[in-house]
C-alpha positions in Angstrom: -58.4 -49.5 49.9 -59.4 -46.2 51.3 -57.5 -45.9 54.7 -53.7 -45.8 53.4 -51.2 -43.9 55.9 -47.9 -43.3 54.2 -44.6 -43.6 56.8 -41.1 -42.4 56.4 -38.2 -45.1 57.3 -35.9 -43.0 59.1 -32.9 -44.9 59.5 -32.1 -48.6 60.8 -30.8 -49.0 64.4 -28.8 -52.0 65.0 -31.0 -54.0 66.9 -34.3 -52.4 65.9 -36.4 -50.4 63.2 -38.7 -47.0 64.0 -41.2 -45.5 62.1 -42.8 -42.7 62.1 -46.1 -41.7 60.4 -45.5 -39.3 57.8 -45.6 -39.3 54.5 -42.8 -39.5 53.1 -38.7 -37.9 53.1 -36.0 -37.8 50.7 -32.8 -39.8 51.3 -29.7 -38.6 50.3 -26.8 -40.7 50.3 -23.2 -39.4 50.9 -20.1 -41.7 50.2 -17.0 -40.5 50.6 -14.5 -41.5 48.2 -10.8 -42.6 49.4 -7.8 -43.4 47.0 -7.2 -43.1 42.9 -10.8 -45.3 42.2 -12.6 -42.2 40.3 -16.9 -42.5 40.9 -19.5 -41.8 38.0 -21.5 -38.4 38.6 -24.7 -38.8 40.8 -27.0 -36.6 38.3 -30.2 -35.4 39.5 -31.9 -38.7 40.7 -32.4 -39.6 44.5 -34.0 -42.7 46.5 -37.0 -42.5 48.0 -37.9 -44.9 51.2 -41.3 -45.1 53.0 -44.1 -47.6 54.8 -47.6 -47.6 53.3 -50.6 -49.2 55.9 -53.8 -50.0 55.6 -55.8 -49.8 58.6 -52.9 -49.3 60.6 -51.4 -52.4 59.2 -48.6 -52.9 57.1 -50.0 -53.4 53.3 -48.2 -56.1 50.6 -48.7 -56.1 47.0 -49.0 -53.9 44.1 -49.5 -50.5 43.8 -49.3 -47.1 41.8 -48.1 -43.8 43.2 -47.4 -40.4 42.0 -44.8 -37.5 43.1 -45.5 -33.6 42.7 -42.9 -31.2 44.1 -44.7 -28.2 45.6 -43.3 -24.6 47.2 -45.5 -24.4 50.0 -46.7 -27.0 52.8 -50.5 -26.1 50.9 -51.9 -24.5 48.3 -49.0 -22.8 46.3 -47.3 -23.9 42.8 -46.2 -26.7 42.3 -42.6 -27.5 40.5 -41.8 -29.5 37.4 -44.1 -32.3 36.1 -45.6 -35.0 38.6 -43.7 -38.3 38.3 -45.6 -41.3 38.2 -44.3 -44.9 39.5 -46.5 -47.7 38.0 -46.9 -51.4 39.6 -44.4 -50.7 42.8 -44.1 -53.9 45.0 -44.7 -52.8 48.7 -44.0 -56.0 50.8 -45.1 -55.8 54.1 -45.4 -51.9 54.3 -42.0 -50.7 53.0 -41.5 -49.8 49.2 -38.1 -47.8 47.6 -38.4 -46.0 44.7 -36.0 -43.4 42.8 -37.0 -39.9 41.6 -35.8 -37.2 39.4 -37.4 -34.3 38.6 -34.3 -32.9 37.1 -32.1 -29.8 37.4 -33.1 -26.3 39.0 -35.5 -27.2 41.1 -33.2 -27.6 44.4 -32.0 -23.5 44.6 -31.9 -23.2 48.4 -35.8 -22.5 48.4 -37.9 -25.0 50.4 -39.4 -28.0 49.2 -42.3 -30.0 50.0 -42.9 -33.4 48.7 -47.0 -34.4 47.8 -47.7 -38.5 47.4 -50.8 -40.3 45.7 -51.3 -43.9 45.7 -53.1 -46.2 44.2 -53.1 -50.4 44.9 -55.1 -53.3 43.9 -58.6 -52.4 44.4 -59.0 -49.2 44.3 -60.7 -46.7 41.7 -58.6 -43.6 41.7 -55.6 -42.1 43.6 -56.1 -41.3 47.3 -53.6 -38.3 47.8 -51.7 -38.3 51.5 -51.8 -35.4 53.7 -49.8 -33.8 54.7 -47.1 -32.9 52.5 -43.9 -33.7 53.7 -41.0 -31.1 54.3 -37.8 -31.7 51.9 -34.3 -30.9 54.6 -31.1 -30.8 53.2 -28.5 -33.1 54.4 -25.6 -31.2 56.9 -23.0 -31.5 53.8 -25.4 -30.0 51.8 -25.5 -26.4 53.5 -21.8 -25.3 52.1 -18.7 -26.4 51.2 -15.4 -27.0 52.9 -12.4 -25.9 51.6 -10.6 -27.9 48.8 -14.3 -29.2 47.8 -15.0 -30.1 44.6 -17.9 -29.8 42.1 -17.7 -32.1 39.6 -20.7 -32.8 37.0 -21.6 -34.5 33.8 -24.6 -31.9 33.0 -25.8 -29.8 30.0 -26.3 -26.7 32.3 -23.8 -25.6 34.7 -21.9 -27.6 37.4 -22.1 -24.9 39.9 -24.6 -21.9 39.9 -24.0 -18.6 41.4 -26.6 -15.7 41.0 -27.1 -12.2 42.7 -30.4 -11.0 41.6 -29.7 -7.5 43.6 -31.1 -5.0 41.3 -29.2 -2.0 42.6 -25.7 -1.4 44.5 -22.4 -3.3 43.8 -23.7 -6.7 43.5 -20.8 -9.4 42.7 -22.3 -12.7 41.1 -18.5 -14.2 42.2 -15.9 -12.2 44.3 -13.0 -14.4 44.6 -10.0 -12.5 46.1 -6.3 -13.5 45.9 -3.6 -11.8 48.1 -0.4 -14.0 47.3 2.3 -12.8 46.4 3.4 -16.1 44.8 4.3 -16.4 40.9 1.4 -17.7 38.9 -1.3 -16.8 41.7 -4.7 -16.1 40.3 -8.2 -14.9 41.7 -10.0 -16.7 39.7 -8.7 -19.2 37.1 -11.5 -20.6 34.3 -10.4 -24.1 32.4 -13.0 -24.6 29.2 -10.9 -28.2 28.4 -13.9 -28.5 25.2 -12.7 -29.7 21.9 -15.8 -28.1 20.4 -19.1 -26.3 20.9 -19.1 -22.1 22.6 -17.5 -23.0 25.8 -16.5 -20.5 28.3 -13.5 -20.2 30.4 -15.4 -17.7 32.8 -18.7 -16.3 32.2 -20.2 -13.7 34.1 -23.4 -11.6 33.8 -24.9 -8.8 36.1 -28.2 -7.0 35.5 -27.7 -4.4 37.9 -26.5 -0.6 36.4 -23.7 -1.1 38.6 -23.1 -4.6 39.3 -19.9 -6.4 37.8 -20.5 -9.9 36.3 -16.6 -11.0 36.9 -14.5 -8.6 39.1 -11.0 -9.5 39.9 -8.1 -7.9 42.0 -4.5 -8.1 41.4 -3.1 -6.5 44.7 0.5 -8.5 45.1 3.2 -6.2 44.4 5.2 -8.7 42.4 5.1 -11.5 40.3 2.9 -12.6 37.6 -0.6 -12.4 39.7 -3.5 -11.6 37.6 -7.1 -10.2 39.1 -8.9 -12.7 36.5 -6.7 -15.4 34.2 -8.9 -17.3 31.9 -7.9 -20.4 29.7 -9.2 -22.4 27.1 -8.2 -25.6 24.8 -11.1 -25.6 22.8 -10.7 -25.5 19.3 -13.8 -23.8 18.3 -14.0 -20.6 16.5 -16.6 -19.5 19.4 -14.5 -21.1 22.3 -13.7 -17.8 25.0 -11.2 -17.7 28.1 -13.2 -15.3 29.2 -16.0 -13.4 28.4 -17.8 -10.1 29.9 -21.5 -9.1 28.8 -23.6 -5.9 29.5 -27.2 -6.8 28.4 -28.1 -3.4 28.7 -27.6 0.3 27.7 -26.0 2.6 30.2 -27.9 5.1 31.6 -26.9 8.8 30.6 -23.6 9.3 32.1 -23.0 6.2 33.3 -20.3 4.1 32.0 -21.0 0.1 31.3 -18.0 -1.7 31.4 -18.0 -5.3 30.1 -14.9 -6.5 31.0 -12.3 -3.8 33.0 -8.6 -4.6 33.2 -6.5 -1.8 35.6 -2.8 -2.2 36.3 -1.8 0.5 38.4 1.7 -1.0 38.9 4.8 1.5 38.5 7.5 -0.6 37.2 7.7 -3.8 35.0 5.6 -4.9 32.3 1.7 -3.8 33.5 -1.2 -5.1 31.6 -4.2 -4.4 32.5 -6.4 -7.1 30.5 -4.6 -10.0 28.8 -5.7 -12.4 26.5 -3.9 -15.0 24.4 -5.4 -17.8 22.1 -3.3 -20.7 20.6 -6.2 -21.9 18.1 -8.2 -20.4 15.6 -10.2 -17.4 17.4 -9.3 -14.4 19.5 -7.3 -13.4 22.3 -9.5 -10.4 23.2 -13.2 -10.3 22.1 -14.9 -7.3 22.8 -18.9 -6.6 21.7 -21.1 -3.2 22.5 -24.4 -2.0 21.7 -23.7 1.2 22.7 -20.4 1.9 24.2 -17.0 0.7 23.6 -16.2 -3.1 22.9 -12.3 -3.1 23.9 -11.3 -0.2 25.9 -7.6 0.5 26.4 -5.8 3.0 28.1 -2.1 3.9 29.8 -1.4 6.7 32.3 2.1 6.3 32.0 3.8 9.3 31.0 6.9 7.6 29.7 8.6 4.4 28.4 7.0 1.8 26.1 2.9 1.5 27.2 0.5 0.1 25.4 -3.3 0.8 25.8 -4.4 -2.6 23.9 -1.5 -5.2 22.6 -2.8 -7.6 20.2 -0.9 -11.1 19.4 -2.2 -13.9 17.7 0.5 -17.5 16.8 -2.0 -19.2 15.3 -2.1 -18.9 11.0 -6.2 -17.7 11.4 -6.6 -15.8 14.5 -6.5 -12.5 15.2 -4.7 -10.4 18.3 -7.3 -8.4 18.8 -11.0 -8.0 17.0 -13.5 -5.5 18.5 -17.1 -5.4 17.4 -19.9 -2.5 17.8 -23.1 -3.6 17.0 -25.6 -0.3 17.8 -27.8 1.1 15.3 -26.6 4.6 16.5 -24.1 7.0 18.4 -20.4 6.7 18.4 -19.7 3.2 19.2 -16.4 2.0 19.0 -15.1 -1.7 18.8 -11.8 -1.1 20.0 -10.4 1.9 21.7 -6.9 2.3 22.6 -5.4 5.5 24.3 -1.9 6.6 25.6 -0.9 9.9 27.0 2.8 8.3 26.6 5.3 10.4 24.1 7.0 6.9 23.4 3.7 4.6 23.7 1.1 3.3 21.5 -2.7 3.5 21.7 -2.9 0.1 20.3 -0.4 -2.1 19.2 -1.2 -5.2 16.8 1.6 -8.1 16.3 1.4 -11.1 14.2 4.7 -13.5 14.7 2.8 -16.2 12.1 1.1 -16.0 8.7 -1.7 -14.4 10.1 -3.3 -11.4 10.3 -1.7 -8.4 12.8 -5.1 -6.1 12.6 -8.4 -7.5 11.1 -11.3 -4.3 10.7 -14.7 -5.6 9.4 -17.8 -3.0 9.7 -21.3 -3.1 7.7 -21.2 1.3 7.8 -22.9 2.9 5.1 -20.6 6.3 4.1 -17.5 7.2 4.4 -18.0 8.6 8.2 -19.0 4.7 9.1 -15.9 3.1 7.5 -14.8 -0.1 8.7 -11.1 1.3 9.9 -11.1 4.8 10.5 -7.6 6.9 11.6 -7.5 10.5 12.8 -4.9 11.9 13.9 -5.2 15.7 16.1 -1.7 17.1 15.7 -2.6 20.3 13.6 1.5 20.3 12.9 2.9 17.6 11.2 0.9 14.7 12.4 0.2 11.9 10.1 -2.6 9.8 10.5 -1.5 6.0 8.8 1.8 5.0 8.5 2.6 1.7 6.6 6.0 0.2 6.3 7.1 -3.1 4.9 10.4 -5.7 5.0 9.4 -8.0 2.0 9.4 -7.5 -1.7 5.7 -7.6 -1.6 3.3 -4.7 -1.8 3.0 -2.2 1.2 -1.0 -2.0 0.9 -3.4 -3.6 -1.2 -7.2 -2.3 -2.0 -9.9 -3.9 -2.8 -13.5 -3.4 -3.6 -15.6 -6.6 -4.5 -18.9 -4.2 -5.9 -19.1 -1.8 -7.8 -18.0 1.2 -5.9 -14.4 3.0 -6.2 -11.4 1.6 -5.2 -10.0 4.8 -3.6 -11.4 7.7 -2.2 -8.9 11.1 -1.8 -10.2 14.4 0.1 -8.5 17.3 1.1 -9.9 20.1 2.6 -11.5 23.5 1.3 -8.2 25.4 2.2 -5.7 22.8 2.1 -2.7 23.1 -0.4 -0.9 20.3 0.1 -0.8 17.2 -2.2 -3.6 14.6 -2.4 -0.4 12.1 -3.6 3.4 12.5 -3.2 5.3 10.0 -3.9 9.5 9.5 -3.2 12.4 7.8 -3.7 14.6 6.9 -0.2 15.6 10.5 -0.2 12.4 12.1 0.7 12.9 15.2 -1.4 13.4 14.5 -4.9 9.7 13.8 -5.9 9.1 11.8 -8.5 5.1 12.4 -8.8 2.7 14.0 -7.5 -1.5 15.0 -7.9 -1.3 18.7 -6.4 -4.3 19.7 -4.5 -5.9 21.3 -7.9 -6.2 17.6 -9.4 -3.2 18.6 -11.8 -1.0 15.2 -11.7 2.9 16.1 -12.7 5.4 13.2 -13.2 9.4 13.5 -13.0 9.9 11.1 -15.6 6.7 11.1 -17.9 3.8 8.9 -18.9 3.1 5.7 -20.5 0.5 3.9 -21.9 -0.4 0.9 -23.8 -3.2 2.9 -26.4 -1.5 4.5 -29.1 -3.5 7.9 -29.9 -4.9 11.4 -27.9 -8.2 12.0 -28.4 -10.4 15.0 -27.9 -14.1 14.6 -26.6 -16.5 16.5 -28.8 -20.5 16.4 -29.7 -21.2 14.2 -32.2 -24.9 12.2 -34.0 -25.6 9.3 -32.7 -24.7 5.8 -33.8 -21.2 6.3 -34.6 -18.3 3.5 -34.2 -15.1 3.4 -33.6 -12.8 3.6 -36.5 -15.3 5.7 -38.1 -13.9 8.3 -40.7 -15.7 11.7 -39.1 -16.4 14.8 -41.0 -18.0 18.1 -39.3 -21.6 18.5 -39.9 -23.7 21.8 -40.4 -25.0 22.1 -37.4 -20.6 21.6 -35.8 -21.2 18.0 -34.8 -19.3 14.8 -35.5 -20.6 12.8 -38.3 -19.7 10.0 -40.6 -18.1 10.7 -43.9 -20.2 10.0 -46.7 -18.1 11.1 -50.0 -14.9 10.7 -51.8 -12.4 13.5 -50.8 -14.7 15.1 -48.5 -13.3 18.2 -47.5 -14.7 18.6 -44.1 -13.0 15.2 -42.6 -11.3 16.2 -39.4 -10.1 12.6 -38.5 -11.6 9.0 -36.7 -13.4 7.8 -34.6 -10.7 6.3 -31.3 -10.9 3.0 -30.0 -8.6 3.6 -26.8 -7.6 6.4 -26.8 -4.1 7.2 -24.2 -5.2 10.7 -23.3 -8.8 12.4 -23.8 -9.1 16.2 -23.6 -12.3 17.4 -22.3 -13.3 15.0 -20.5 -14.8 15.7 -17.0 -12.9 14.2 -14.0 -16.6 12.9 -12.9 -19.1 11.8 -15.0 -19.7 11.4 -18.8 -20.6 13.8 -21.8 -23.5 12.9 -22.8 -23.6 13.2 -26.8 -19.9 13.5 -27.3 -17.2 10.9 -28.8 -13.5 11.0 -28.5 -12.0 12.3 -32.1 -8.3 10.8 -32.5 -5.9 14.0 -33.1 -2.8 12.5 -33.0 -1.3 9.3 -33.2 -1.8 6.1 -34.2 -5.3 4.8 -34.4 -7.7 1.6 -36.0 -9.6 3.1 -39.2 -11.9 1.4 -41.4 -10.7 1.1 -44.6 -12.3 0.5 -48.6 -10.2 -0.6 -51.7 -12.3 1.2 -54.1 -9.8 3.5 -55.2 -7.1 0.3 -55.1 -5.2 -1.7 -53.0 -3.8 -0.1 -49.7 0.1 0.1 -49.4 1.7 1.1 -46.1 2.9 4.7 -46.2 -0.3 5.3 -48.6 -1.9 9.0 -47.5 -5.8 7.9 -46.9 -8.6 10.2 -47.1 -12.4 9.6 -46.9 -14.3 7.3 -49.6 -17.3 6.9 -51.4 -18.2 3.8 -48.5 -19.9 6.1 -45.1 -17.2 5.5 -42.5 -14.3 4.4 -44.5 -11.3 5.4 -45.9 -9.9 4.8 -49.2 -6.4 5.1 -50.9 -5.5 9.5 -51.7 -3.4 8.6 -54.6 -1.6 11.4 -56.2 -2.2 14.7 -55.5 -5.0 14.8 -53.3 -6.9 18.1 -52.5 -5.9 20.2 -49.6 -7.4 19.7 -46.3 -8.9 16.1 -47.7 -5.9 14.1 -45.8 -6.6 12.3 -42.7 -3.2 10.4 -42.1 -1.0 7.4 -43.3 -1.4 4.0 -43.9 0.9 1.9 -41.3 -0.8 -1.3 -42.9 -1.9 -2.5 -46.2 -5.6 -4.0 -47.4 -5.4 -6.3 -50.8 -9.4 -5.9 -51.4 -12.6 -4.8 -49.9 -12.9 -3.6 -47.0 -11.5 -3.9 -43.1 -9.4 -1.8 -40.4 -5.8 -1.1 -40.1 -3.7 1.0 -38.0 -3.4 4.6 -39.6 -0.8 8.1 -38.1 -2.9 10.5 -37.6 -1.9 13.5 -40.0 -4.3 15.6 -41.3 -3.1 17.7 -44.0 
């Protein structure tokens, strides 16, 4: 079968059928739906209809065909895979078959539809000419208002793009001028239990294109430019969410989401966001500008550049993120020219968190949360308070690093720590800006003795019984009575003098002076009695029982414990005599 013509079946007249020859149309169906019965979605697959002949005769039987979508009446490209239809009964001319080439391929651009067949007979597929024009139905070309569009599709249920690449290109513009309560521009609904669902997504790739851009011009009421809402209960669900893929040109300002309130009276927020579950009512990101920008022109009252609030026991009010490799990026900037105001305010009404600040900075200039305060007067840059009988601030570092950094500057003189009662002027301690700490009351520690770092030989213990050597270092004592014993060896020592404020001597040891300190003991001068004088034995390291009289300058202090035989340790008063 070489002579097949392929005819479109237009429609059906009541009394009679016409056909024309052509190769082929789509038919689109429309039903209009009246009442509460609620229909399945359509998807992306439509109903084909034609008339195949042979010889100008209607053909029966069996046959093959195959679809290709092209963008051109000839030549061109063609679009998505060709769809074949195997062992399709044509009865006398007419076959119906359904296609689908999926979604994205029907943008607004024009179609053209391509047909091979293939029947009973023949050796390969004879392709029709000529391809057949695809027209939208009258429906098709817009919407009325109060349409719907409502879809059961992985990708989106209604695609807007502006691929302007310069000028004030709007992907949406949706424009609200009620003055009713509760009016929005636009109003996003992500209803998702799961999965990164968005509320309102918008993207532009122009320099100065806006991917969302709302406007709140009622002068009353509780009309927002953009509201955005979502039920999910995922950790990356967001109401709404604003994305510059690029990084602004030099002096140009990229703005991913802009709030502006320029309202005299009332409570005026620029950008709200609020989140019931587990996640974040403002989420801002930047590669090279600033995440969460906040800001209040109001010269007086209570104004807030960024208010954070979170209810839920996990979330947070407000978490700003700056991921560039350079510059000074900021995750969330808050700023208020207001006497009374705040920059950025941060409540938690739950057991959450009011402020979370999380950074991967390397330094102290790149810390995760970093305060300055400009006031060259009596500005103070962190203020903590608390109402519980917990601790004000806790610090913690899980390496290896310090716990607490303090630096004042070259010519400061003030304190690096005061600390006061209620009172504010009776100080009970302080570390002055020389490194000298001074208490009102004293110190107190757990270790018993004061120690004084000097250089000593190497492999020394503690509890050691030291003696000077010729050349003025530590060494262990080696005979009984030894005249040049200045004491032991410390354990844990409550105070050691010379030591550095940073770093380690090298070569030195800490040499108990006074108090009370572990020594090594021998009985080979007889059992040790508490209250027994001790000086240094015949054993290297030990100590042994003075007895009577010993010589001068032999003594290194007094038993506090007793040893029946051999040797051990016990707690000795330093007294050197």
């Amino acid at each position: 079968m070489n002579n097949h013509r392929g005819h479109f079946l237009a429609g059906r007249q009541p009394t009679r059928r016409r056909l024309i020859s052509i190769a082929g149309v789509l038919l689109w169906s429309v039903i209009l739906m009246i009442g509460s019965v609620q229909a399945a979605p359509l998807g992306t697959a439509f109903t084909y209809q034609g008339q195949l002949q042979k010889n100008d005769s209607p053909f029966t039987g069996t046959c093959n065909f195959q679809f290709s979508l092209w963008d051109a009446v000839s030549g061109g490209s063609q679009i998505e895979s060709t769809l074949t239809q195997t062992g399709v009964t044509v009865s006398n001319g007419l076959f119906t078959v359904t296609l689908d080439f999926g979604t994205g391929v029907f943008t607004g651009d024009a179609r053209w539809l391509q047909i091979a067949v293939q029947c009973s007979g023949d050796s390969g597929y004879t392709t029709l000419s000529p391809r057949q024009a695809l027209i939208a139905a009258p429906y098709a070309l817009g919407l009325w208002p109060g349409a719907q569009v409502i879809g059961s599709v992985i990708d989106a249920s209604l695609l807007v793009q502006n691929t302007a690449a310069g000028g004030f290109g709007y992907g949406v513009f949706v424009r609200t001028d009620s003055t009713s309560s509760g009016a929005a521009g636009v109003m996003g609904y992500a209803a998702a239990n799961s999965g990164t669902t968005y509320g309102i997504y918008g993207k532009s790739n122009s320099p100065n294109g806006t991917g969302v851009y709302g406007i709140h011009q009622a002068s009353s009421g509780s009309t927002p430019g953009i509201h955005g809402v979502t039920n999910s209960t995922s950790n990356d669900a967001v109401a709404i969410l604003g994305e510059v893929p690029f990084s602004s040109l030099p002096g140009a300002i990229s703005i991913a989401v802009r709030g502006l309130n320029e309202g005299t009276g009332g409570t005026g927020i620029g950008v709200w966001g609020s989140h019931d579950g587990g996640g974040w009512g403002v989420y801002g990101t930047s590669v090279s500008g600033v995440g969460v920008y906040g800001h209040t022109t109001a010269t007086s009252g209570t104004t807030y550049g960024v208010v954070g609030e979170s209810t839920s026991t996990s979330g947070s009010g407000v978490r700003g993120v700056a991921t560039a490799t350079s510059g000074t990026t900021y995750g969330v900037v808050g700023k208020s020219i207001s006497s009374d105001g705040y920059g950025g305010y941060f409540e938690n009404t739950s057991d959450g968190i009011a402020l979370y600040a999380e950074g991967n900075g390397n330094g102290r200039n790149k810390a995760a949360l970093r305060v300055n305060n400009t006031n060259t007067s009596q500005g103070m840059a962190a203020y903590f308070t608390n109402n519980s009988g917990f601790h004000t601030a806790h610090f913690y570092n899980a390496q290896s690093g310090n716990v607490l950094y303090l630096q004042g500057s070259n010519t400061g003189t003030g304190d690096f720590i005061t600390a006061v009662n209620n009172a504010e002027t009776n100080k009970l301690f302080r570390v002055t800006s020389t490194g000298q700490a001074q208490s009102d009351v004293g110190f107190s520690t757990p270790a018993a003795d004061f120690a004084e770092m000097l250089p000593a030989v190497s492999g020394l213990e503690p509890g050691d019984v030291l003696v000077i050597g010729a050349d003025g270092k530590l060494a262990s004592s080696t005979q009984p009575y030894q005249a040049t014993v200045v004491g032991v060896y410390s354990t844990r020592p409550g105070f050691i003098g010379g030591q550095p404020v940073d770093g380690n001597l090298e070569g030195h040891i800490p040499l108990a002076v006074v108090g009370i300190v572990p020594v090594k003991v021998s009985t080979e001068n007889g059992p040790i009695q508490p209250g027994d004088l001790l000086v240094a034995s015949a054993t290297p390291g030990h100590a042994m029982r003075a007895g009577t009289n010993p010589p001068q300058g032999t003594v290194i202090g007094k038993a506090l414990e007793g040893l029946d035989d051999g040797t051990g340790v016990i707690r000795m008063l330093v007294v050197l005599q």
